[in-house]
N, C-alpha and C positions, 0 to 999 in steps of 0.2 A: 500514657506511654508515648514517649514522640519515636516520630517517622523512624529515623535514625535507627532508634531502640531497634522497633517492630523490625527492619532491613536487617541489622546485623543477627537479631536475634533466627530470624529466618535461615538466615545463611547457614550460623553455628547448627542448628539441629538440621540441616541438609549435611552439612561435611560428618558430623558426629554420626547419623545416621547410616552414613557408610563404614562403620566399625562396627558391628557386632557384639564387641565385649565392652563397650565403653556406652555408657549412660548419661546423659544430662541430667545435673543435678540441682538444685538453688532454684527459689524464684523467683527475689528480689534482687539478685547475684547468681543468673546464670554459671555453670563452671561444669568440667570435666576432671576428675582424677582418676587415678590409677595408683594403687596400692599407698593411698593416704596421701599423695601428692600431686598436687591441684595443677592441671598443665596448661589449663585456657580458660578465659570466661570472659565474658561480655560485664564493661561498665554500666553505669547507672545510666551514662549522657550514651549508649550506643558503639563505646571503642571495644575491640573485638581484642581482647591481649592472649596470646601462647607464651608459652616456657619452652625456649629453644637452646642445643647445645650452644656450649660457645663459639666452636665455628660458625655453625650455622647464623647465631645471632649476630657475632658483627660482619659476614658475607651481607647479610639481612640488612641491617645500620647502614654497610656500606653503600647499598644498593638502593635505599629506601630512606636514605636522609633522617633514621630512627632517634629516637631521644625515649629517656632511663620512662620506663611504666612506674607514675606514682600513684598511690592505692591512701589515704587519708594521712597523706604529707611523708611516704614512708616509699621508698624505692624498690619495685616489685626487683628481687636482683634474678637475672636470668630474661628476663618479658621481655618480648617487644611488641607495640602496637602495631598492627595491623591497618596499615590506612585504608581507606573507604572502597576504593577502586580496587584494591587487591580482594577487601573481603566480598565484593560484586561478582568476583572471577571466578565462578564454581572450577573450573579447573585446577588454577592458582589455588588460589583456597585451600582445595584438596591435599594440593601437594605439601604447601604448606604445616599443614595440617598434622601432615602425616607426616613429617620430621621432628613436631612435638610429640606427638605418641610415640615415635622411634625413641627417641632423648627418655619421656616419661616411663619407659619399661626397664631404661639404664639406671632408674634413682634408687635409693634405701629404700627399702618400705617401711611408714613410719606406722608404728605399733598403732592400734585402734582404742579409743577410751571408753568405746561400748560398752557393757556387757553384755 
């Protein structure tokens, strides 16, 4: 696990931590969802990515110099990368944070393949 990882991974279960209803799930691929739909999780190399509405996400782009989250050559659409010193900012972070969760309780809930 490099440095990086172990830091962002920190971080994500401190801001998750403060939701109650939300659980860190994956171990290889950290992630959170809510009602079938995956709204943040930590890369393999350490990159912290959320699922934020569309204002939110190009205020975010605009503000943060962002570029399209790719996930095995495929465009996470909605993410945007979280660079390092944001996700260092437990405040930032938080709030952050907590505008994907906002957004992620707006989505379909996609049907479960459980039984």
């Amino acid at each position: 696990m490099s440095d990086r990882f172990a830091a962002t991974l920190e971080a994500f279960d401190r801001v998750v931590a403060g939701h109650d209803d939300i659980t860190r799930k994956g171990k290889a691929t950290p992630y959170t969802a809510m009602n079938g739909n995956m709204f943040a999780f930590v890369t393999a190399d350490g990159a912290l990515c959320v699922r934020l509405s569309d204002a939110d996400r190009e205020a975010f782009n605009a503000e943060h110099d962002g570029e399209p989250v790719l996930q095995y050559g495929r465009v996470m659409r909605g993410y945007v990368a979280v660079p390092d010193a944001l996700a260092a900012d437990e405040k930032a972070l938080a709030e952050l944070y907590g505008r994907a969760v906002d957004h992620a309780r707006t989505l379909k809930p996609k049907p479960t393949r459980r039984k």
